[in-house]
Every structure is written in structure tokens, then in C-alpha cells.
Rosetta silent file (secondary structure, phi, psi, omega in degrees, C-alpha in Angstrom):
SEQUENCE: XXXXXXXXXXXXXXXXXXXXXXXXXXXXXXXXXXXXXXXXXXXXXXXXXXXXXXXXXXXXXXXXXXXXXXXXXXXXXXXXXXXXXXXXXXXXXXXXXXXXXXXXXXXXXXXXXXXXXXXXXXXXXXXXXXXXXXXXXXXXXXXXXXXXXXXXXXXXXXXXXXXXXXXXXXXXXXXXXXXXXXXXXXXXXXXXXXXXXXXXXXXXXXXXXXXXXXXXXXXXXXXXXXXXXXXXXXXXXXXXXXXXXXXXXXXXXXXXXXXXXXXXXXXXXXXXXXXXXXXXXXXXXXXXXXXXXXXXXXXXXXXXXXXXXX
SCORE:     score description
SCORE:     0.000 S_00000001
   1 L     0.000  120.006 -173.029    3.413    4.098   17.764 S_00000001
   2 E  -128.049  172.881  159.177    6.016    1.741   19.367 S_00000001
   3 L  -124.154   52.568  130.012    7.817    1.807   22.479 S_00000001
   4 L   168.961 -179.719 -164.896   10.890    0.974   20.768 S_00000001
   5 L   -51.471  135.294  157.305   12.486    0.366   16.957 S_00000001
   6 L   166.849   20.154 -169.356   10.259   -2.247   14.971 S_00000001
   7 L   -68.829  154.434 -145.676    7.944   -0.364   12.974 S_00000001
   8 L   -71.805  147.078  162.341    6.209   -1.751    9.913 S_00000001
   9 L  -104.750  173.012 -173.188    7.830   -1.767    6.586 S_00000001
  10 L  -160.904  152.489  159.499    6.023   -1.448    3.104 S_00000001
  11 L   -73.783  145.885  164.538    5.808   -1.503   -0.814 S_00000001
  12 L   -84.185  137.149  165.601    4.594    1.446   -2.495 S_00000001
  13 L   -79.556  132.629 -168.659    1.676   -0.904   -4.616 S_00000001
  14 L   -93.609  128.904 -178.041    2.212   -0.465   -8.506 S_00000001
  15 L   -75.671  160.876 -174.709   -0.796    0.365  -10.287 S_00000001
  16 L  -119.705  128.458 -169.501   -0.971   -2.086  -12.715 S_00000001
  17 L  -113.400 -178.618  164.149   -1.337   -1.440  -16.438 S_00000001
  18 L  -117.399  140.557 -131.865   -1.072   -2.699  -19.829 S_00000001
  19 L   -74.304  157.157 -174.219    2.216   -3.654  -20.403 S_00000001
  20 L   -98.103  150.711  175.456    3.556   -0.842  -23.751 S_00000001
  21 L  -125.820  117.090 -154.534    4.118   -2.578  -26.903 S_00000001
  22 L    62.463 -154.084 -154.363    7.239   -1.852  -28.969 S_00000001
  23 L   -83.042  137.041  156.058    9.553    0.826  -28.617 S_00000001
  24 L    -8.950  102.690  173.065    9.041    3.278  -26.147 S_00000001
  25 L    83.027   10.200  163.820    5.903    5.970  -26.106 S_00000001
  26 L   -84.108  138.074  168.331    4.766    4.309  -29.599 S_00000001
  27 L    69.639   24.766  166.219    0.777    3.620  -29.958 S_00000001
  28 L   -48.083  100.241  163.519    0.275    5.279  -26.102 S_00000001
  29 L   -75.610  163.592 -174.791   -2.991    5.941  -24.889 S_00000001
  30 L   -88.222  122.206 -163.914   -3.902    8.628  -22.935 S_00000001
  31 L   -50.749  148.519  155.931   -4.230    8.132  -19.202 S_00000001
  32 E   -33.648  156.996 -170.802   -7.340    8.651  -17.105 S_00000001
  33 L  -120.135  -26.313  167.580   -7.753   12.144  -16.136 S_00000001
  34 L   -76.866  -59.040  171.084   -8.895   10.413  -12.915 S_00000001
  35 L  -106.696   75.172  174.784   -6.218    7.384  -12.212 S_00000001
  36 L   -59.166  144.132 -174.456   -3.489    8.728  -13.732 S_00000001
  37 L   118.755  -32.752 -170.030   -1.172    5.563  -15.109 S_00000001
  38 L  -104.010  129.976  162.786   -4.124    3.518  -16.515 S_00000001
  39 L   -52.784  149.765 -156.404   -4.344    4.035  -20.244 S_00000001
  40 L   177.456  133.587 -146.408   -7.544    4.408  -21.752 S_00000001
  41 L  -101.005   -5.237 -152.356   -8.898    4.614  -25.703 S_00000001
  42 L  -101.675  143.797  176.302  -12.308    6.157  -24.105 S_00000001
  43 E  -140.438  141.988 -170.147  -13.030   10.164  -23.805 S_00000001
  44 L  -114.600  169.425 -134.732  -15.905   11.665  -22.764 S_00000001
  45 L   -45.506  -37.762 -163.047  -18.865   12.833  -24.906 S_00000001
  46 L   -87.805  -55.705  120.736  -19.093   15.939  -23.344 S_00000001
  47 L   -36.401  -30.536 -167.037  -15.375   17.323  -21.988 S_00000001
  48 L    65.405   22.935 -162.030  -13.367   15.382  -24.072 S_00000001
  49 L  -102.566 -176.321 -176.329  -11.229   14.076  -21.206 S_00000001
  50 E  -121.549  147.990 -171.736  -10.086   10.296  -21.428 S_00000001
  51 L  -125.973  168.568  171.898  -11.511    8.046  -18.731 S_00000001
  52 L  -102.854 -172.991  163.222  -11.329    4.506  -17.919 S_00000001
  53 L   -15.473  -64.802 -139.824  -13.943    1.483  -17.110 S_00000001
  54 L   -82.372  -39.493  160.011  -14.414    2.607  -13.965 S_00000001
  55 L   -20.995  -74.406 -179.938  -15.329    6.032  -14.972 S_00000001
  56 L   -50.419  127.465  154.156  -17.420    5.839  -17.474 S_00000001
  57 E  -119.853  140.832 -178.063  -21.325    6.770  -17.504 S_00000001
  58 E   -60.592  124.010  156.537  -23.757    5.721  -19.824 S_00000001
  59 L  -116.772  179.140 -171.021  -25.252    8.730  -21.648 S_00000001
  60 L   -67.288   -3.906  179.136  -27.726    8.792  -24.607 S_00000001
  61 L  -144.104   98.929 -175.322  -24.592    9.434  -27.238 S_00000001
  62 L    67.005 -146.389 -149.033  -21.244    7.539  -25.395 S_00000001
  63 E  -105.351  103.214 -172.369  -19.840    7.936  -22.353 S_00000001
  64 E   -97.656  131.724 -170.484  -19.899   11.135  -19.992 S_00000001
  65 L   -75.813 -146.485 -141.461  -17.064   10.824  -17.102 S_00000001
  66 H   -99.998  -24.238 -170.008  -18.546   11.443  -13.410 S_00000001
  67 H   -64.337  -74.986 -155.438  -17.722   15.312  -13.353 S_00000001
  68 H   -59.706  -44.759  149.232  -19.664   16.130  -16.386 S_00000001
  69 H   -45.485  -71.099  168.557  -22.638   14.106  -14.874 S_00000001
  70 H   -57.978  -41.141  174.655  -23.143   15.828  -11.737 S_00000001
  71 L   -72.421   13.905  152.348  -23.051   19.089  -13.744 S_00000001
  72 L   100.513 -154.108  168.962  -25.974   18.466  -14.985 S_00000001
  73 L   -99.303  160.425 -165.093  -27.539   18.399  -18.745 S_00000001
  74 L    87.095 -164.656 -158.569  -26.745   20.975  -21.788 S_00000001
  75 L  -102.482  -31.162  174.029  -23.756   21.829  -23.277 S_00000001
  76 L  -106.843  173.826 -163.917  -22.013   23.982  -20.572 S_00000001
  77 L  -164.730  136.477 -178.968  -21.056   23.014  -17.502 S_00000001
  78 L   -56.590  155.876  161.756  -19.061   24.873  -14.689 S_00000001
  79 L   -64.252   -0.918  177.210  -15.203   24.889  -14.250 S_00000001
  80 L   -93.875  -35.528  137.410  -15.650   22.987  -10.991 S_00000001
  81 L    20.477 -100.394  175.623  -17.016   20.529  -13.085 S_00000001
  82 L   -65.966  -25.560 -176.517  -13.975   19.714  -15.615 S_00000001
  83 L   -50.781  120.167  142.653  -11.836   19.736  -12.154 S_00000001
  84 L   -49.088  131.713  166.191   -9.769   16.702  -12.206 S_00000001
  85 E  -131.836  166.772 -163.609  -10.708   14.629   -9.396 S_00000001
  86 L  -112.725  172.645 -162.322   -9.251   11.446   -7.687 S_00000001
  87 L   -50.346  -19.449 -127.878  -10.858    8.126   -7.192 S_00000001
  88 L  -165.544   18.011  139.128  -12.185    9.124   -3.487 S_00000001
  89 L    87.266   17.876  175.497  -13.187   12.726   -4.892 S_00000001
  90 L   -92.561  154.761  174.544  -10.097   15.020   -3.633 S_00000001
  91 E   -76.295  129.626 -158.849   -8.746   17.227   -6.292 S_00000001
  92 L   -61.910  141.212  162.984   -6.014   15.704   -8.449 S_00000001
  93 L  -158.940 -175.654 -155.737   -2.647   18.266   -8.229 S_00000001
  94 L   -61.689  -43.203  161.807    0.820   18.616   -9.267 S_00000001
  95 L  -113.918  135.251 -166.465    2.292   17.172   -6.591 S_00000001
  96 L   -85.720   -9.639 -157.147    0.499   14.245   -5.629 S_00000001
  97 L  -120.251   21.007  175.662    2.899   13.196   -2.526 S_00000001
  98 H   -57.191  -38.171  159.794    2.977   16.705   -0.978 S_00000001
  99 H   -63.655  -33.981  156.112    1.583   16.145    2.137 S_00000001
 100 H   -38.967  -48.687 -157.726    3.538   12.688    2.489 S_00000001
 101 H   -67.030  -37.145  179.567    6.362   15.016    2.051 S_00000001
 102 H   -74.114  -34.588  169.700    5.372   17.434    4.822 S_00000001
 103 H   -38.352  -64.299 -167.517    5.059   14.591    7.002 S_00000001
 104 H   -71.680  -27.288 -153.091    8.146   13.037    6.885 S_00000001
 105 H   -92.080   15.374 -170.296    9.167   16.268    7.190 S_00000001
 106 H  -115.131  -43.316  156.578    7.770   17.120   10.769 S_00000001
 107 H   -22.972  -66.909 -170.774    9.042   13.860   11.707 S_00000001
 108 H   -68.816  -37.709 -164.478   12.574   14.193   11.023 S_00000001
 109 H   -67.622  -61.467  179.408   12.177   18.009   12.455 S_00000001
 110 H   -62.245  -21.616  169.102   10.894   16.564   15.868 S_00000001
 111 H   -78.917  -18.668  172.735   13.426   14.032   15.999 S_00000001
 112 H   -82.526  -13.763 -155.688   16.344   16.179   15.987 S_00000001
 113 H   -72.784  -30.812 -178.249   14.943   18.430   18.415 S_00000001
 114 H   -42.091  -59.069  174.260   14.569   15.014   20.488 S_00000001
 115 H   -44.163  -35.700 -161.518   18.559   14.351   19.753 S_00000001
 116 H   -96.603  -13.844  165.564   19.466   17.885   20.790 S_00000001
 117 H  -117.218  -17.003  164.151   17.382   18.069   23.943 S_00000001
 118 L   121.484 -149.209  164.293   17.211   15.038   25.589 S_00000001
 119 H   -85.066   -7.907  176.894   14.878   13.254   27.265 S_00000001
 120 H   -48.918  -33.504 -154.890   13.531   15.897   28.665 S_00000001
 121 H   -98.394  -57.111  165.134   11.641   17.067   25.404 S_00000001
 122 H   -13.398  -77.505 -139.312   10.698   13.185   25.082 S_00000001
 123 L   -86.410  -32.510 -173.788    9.407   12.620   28.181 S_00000001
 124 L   -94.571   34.517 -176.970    7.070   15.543   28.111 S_00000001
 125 L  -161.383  -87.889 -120.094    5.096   14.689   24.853 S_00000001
 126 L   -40.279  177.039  166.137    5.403   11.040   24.509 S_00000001
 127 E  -104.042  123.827  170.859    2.160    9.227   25.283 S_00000001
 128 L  -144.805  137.937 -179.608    1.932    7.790   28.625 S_00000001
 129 L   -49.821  -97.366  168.686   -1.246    7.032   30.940 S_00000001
 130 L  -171.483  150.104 -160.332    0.082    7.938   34.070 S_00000001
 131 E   166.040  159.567 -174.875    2.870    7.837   36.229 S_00000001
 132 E   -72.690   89.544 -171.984    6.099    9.763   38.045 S_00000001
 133 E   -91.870  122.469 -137.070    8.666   10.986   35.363 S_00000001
 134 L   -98.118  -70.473  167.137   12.096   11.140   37.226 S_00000001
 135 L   -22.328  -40.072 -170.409   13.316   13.978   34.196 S_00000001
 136 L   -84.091  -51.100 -152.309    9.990   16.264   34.801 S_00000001
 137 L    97.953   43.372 -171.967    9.740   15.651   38.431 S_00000001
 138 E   165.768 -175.847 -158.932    6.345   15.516   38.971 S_00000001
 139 E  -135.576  122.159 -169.143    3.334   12.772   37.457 S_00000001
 140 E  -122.023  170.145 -164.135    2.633   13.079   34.133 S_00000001
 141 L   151.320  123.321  154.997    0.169   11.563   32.205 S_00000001
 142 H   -21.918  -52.113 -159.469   -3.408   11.638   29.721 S_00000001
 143 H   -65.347  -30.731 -171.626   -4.909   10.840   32.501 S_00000001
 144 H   -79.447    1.301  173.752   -3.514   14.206   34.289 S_00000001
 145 L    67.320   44.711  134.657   -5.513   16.021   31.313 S_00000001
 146 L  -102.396   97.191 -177.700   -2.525   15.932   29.182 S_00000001
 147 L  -106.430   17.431  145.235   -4.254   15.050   26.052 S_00000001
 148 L   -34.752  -41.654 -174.684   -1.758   15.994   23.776 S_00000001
 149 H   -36.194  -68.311  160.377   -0.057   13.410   24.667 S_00000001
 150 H   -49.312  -19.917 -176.514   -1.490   11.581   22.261 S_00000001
 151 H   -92.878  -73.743  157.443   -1.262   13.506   19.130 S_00000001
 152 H   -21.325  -34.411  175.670    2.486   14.478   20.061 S_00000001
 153 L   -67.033  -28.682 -142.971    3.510   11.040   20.404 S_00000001
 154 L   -98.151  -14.383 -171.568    2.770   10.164   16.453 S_00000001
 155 L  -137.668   30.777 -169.367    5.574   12.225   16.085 S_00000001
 156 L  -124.328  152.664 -167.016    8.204   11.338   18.468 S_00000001
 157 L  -158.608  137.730 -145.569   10.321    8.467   17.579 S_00000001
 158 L   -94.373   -8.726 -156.531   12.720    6.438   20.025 S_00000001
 159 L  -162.469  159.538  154.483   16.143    5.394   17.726 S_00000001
 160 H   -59.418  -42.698 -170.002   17.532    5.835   14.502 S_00000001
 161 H   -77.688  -40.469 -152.747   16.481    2.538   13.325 S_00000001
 162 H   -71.973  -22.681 -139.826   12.815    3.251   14.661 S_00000001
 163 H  -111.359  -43.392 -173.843   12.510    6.458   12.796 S_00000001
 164 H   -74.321  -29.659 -173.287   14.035    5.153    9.173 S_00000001
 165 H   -90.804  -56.290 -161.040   11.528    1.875    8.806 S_00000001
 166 H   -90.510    2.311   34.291    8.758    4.122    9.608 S_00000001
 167 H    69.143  -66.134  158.501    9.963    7.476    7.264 S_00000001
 168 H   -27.521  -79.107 -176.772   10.261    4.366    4.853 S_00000001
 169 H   -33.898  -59.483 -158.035    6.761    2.854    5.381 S_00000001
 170 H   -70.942  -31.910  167.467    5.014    6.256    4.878 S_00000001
 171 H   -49.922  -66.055 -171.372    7.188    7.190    1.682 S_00000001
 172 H   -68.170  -54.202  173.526    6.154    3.932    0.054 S_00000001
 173 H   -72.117  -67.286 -176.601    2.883    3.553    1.288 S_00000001
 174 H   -42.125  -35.026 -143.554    1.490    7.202    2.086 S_00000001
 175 L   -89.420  -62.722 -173.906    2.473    8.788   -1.222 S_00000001
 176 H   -46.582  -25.645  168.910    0.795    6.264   -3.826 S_00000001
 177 H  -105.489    6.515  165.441   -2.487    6.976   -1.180 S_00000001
 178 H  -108.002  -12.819 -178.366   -2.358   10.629   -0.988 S_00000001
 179 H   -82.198  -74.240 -152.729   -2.215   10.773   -5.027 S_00000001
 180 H   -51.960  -71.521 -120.519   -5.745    8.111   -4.575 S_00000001
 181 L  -118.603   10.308  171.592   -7.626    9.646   -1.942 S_00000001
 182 L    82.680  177.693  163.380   -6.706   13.911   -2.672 S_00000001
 183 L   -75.816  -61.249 -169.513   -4.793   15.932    0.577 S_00000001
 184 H   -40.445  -66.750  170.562   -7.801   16.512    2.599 S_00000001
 185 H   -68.598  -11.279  177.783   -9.137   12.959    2.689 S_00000001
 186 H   -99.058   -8.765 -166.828   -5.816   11.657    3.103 S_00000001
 187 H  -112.642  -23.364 -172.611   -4.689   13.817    5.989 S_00000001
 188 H   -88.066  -58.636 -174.603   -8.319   12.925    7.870 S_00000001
 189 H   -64.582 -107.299 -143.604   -7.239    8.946    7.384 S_00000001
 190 H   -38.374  -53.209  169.211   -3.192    9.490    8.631 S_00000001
 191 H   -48.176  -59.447  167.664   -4.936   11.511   11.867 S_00000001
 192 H   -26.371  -81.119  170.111   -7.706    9.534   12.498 S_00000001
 193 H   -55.643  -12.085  173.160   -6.006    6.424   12.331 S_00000001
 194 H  -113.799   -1.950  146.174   -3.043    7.616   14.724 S_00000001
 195 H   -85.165   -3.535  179.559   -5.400    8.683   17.303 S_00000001
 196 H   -66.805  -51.445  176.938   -7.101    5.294   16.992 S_00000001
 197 H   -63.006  -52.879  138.874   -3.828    3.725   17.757 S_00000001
 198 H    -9.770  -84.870 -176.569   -3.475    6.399   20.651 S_00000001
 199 H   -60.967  -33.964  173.763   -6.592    5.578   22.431 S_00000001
 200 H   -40.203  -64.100  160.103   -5.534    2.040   21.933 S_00000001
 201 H   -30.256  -78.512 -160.268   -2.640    2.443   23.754 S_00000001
 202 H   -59.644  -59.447  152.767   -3.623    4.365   26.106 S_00000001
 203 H   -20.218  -52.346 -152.849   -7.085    1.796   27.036 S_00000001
 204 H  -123.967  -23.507  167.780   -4.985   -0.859   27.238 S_00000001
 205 L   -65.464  159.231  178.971   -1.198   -0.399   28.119 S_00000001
 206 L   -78.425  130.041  173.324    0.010    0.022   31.500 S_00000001
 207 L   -45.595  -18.389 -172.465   -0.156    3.541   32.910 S_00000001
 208 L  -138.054   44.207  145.566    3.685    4.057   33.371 S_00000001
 209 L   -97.305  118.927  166.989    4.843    2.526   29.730 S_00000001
 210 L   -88.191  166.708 -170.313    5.124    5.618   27.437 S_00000001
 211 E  -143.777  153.750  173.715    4.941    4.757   24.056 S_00000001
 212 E  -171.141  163.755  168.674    5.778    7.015   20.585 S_00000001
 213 L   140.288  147.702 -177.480    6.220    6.552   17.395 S_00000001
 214 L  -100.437   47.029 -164.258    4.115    7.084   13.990 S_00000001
 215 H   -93.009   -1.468 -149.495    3.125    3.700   13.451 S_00000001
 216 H   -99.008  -79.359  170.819   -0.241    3.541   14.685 S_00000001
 217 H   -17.797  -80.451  175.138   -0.945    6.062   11.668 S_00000001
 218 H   -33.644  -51.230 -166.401    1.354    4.188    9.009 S_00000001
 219 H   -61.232  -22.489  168.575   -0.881    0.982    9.955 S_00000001
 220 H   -88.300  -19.113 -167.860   -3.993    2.765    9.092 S_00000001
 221 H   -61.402  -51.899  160.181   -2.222    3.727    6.087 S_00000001
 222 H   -32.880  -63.814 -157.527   -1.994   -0.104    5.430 S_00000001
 223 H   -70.308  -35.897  178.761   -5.190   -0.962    6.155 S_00000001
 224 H   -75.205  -31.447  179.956   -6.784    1.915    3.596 S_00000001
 225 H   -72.248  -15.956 -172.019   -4.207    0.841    0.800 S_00000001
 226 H  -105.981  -23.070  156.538   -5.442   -2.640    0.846 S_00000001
 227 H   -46.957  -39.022  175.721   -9.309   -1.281    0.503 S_00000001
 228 H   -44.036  -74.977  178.693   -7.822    0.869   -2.415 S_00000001
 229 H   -27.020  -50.557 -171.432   -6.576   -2.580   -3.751 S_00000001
 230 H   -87.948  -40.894  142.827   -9.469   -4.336   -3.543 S_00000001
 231 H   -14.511 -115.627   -0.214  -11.571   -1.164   -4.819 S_00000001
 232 L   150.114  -16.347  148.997   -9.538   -1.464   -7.805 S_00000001
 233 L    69.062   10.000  174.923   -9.461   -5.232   -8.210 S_00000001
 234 L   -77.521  167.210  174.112   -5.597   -5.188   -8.006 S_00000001
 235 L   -45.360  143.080 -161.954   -3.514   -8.180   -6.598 S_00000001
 236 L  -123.051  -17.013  157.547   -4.263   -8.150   -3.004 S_00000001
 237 H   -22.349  -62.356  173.165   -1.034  -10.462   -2.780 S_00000001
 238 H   -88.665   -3.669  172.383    1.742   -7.992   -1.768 S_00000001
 239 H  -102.818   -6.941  158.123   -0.456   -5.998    0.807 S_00000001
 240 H   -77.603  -52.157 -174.092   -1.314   -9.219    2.452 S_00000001
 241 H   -91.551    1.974  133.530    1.785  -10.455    2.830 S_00000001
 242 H   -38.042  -69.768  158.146    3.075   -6.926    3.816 S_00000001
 243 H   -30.523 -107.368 -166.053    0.001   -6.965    6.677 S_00000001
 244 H   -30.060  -55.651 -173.687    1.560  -10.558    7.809 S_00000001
 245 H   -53.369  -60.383 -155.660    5.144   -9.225    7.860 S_00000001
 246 H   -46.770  -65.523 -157.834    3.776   -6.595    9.862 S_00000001
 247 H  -106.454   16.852  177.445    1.979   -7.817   12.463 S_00000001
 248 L   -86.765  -18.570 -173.333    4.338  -11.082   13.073 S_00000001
 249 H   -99.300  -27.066  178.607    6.725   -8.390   13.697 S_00000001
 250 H   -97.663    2.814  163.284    4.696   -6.392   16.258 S_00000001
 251 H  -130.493   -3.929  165.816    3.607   -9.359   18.146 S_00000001
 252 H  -103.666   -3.338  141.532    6.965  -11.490   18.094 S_00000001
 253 L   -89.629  142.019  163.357    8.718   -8.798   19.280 S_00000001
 254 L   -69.983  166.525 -155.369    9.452   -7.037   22.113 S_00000001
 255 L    46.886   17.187  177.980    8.794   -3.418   23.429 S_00000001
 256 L  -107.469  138.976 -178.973    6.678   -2.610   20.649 S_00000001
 257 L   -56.115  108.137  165.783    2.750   -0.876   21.335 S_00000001
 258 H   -91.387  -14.387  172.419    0.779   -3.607   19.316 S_00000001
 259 H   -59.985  -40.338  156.311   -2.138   -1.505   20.438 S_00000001
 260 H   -36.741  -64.175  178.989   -1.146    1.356   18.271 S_00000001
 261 H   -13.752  -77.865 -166.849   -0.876   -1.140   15.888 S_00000001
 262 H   -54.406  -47.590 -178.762   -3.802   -2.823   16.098 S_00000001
 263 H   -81.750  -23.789  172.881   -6.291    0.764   16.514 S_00000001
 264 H   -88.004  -56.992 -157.894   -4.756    2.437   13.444 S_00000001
 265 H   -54.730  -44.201  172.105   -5.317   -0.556   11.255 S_00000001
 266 H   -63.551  -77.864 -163.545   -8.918   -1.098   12.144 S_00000001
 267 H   -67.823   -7.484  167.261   -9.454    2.719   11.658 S_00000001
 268 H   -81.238  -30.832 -161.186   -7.636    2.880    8.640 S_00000001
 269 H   -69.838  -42.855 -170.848   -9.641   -0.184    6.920 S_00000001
 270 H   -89.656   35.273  152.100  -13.190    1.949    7.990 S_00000001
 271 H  -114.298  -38.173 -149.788  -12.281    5.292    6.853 S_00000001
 272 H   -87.427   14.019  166.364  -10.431    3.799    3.991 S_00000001
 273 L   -88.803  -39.359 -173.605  -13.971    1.985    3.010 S_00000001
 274 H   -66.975  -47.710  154.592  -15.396    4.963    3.574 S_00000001
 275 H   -31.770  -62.463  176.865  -13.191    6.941    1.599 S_00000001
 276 H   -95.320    3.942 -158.058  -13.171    4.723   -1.372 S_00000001
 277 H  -129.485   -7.293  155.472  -16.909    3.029   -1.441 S_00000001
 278 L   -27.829  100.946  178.081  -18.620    6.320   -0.499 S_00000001
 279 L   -70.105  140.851 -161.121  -21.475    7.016   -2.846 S_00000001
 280 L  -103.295   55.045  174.415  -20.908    9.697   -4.604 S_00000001
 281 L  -102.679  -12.548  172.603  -23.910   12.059   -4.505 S_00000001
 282 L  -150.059   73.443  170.677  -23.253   12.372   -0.643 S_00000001
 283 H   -70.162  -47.137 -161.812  -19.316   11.576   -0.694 S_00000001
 284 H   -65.782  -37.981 -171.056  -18.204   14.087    1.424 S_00000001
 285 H   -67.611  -39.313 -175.252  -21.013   13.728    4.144 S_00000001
 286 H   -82.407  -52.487  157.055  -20.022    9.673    4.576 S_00000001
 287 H    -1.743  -87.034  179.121  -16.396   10.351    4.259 S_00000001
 288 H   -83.146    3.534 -169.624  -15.814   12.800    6.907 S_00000001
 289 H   -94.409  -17.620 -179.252  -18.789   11.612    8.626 S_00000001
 290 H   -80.778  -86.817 -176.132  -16.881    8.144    9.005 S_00000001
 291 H   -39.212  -29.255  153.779  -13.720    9.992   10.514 S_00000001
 292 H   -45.128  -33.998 -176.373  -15.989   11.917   12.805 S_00000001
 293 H  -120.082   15.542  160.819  -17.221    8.917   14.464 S_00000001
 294 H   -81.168  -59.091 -173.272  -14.216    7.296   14.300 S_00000001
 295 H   -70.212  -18.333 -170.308  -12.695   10.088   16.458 S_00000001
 296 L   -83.017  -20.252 -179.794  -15.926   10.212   18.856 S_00000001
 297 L   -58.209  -47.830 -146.619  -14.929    6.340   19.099 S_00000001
 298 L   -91.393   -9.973 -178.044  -11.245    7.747   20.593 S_00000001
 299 L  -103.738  -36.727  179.826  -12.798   10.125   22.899 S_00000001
 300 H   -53.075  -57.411  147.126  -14.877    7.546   24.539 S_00000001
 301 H   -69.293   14.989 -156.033  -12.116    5.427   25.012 S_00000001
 302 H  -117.349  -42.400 -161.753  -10.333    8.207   25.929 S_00000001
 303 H   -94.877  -26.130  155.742  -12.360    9.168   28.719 S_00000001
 304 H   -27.047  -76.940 -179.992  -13.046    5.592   30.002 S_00000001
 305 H   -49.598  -38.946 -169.174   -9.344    4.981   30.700 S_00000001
 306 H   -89.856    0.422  178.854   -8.984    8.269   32.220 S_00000001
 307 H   -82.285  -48.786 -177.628  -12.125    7.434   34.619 S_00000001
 308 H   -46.694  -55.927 -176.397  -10.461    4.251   35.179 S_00000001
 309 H   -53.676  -53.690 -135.408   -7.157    6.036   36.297 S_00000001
 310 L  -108.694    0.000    0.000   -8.200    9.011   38.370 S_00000001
């Protein structure tokens, strides 16, 4: 969320594999049924699917993956079971970047309406604290128990340039994390994290700056892709020096919300801990149970600031 163009740019991070030897699709192995892309000679005892390292459970004859385990002992096992699942326990599907896709695509939808109506349609959804809006006519504001404001804002965007770096970001970043973490758990992190950024804002900015913009989000996006990374024992190299690029750009420049900033990245690193480091006999309960008190965080500070105000 900025209040003006400078939003973060990004790599999508390449999973990294072992490199194919000789001509093209000879001697393949077959990918994880979990992390598709990493190759893998091992399948397990029970299902037959092929799994990797990471996967893998001991049983008394091989390997059983993680599915096949929780369904218990004998020879059958339910179809929820055999359900591909992703590293962070959402279900694997065809299209992995759909939701990314849906994103971008409510983005770009609210920005023309922005182009075609003016400031008008701006001014009455951005996020702002409080203060006199010369376009409404009247004192607008969170604080005025519009607390929309906040939500609406993630998806308002001030320029062409502002709107293309961050469009950008989430393409590269978002997609490669909505294939890791399923839709569900990935749509609870991109929310979370851009009301984090929100209350941030809103805490700490001056009542009569509005602010907009999805960056508060993207930045959680960051912060859970480099837990992924480190999960996963990949180079932690290009999402660090992404992260630096980042925030050298939101704190040497002007007009941009480094509070957004700053509150999605912190709530993306602890959901996206949560998310991937979650044990998994009670994933779901720590998971959303993270983002729950992540958001109870944003109402607190949400109701400070407006105590402060009013």
C-alpha cells in the first residue's frame, strides 16, 4: 500500500533441481506428487506415488508418503487419502496460479474504474484516518467507522507505473506461492498480510494522508516466500537481496506508506512460518489459528488509533 508509484519488485524463486543429463526427457524421474519439479527415484510402499526426501516416512517395508500415513494401517485407504497435497497441506490442482490470476485481475478491474471515474471513486475507498475530502464534501475516514477503508485500499492503485511493479511483484512472487501453500492458505496469507499493512498505516500515518495500493499484501508475500526458501533449504540469496531492494526503495523514497510495508512483511513471515512449519497432525488448527490472531492483532490496532482519533 503506497501513497504513490514505488512498489516492490520480485523474482518468481526457481525451484531448484537436478540439472537433466543428455538429450532432452532421457533417464527422467518422476516428480514428487507433492513438489512438483523435484525429481525423485522413490515411490511409496503403499500408493505407488513418487515422493521426495522430504516426504518420505519410514514404514516397516520402505517408504509410505504423508497421505498414506495419516490413513491409517491395512491395505485400503480412503480417496481423500491419495489426494495430492502441497507442502503446507492445500490441495495440489490444475491450475496452480489461479487465484494469483484472479487477483491481478480485480486489480486491473478497479483501476480502470478509478481512470473512468475520477477521484471521486478514489477518494471514497482509499485508506485514510481522518480528515475533510474536498471531492466528497464531508470528513471521511476509519476513524468515522469506515472500515472498509482498509480492505478497499489493497486494491486501489495511484499511477500506471504504481500498478505495473506491483501486478509484476504478485505474478512473480504470488504464483510460485499459491502452487506451495494450496488456494485457501494462500488467500488467508495475501489478506492477512494486507490488513497488517492497513492497520499499520492507519496506527501510524497522519490522519489526512490516504494511502492505497497492494503492496502491504505483496510484502507479506515476500516475507512467506523467503520462509518457503528456507523450509526448503533453497538459496536464500535472491530473496534477500530482493527484501534489500525493497525496503531501500520504500525508505529512500518519497510518498510511499513504509508502514504498509513494514505490517505485511512481519505478517507474512508469521503466517508464512505457520503455514509451512505447522505440524501436521493439527495443521489446519495452527495455520488458520496463526491468521486469526494475526487479524485480532489488526483489530486492536485498529481500534486504538480510532480511540486515539475520535
Amino acid at each position: 500500500m503506497d501513497q504513490a508509484p514505488g512498489s516492490p519488485t520480485g523474482q518468481d524463486p526457481a525451484d531448484q533441481g537436478p540439472a537433466d543429463q543428455g538429450p532432452p526427457d532421457a533417464h527422467r524421474l518422476p516428480s514428487c506428487y507433492r513438489h512438483p519439479g523435484r525429481e525423485t527415484g522413490i515411490r511409496c510402499a503403499r500408493c505407488d506415488r513418487a515422493i521426495c526426501p522430504d516426504c518420505m516416512v519410514d514404514a516397516s517395508v520402505g517408504f509410505q508418503c504423508p497421505d498414506c500415513v495419516r490413513g491409517g494401517s491395512g491395505t485400503g485407504h480412503s480417496p481423500a487419502a491419495n489426494r495430492p497435497r502441497t507442502l503446507a497441506g492445500g490441495s495440489v490442482t490444475a491450475d496452480p496460479r489461479l487465484l494469483t490470476k484472479v487477483l491481478i485481475g480485480l486489480n486491473l478491474a478497479f483501476f480502470l474504474v478509478q481512470l473512468s471515474v475520477g477521484d471521486r471513486f478514489t477518494d471514497r475507498f482509499d485508506l485514510i484516518g481522518w480528515a475533510y475530502v474536498p471531492s466528497l464534501g464531508s470528513f471521511e475516514g476509519v476513524a468515522d467507522g469506515q472500515w472498509y477503508r482498509m480492505l478497499t485500499a489493497m486494491f486501489l492503485h495511484g499511477s500506471y507505473v504504481h500498478i505495473l511493479f506491483n501486478m509484476l511483484s504478485l505474478w512473480w512472487v504470488g504464483g510460485p506461492l499459491e502452487a506451495a501453500l494450496g488456494r485457501a492458505r494462500y488467500l488467508a496469507l495475501y489478506f492477512t498480510a494486507g490488513l497488517a499493512g492497513s492497520a499499520l498505516t492507519y496506527l501510524i500515518a497522519a490522519p489526512n494522508q490516504p494511502s492505497l495500493g497492494a503492496s502491504g499484501a505483496i510484502f507479506g508475500l515476500f516475507g512467506a516466500t523467503a520462509v518457503l526458501m528456507r523450509r526448503l533449504n533453497y538459496d536464500m540469496r535472491p530473496i534477500i537481496v530482493l527484501l534489500v531492494i525493497n525496503l531501500i526503495i520504500t525508505f529512500g523514497w518519497g510518498n510511499i506508506a513504509w508502514q504498509a510495508h513494514i505490517g505485511g512483511l512481519v505478517a507474512g513471515v508469521v503466517v508464512g512460518y505457520a503455514m509451512v512449519h505447522a505440524p501436521r497432525e493439527r495443521r489446519a488448527l495452527v495455520q488458520y489459528g496463526t491468521c486469526a490472531l494475526v487479524l485480532v492483532v489488526v483489530i486492536v490496532l485498529t481500534l486504538i488509533r480510532t480511540v486515539q482519533l475520535t
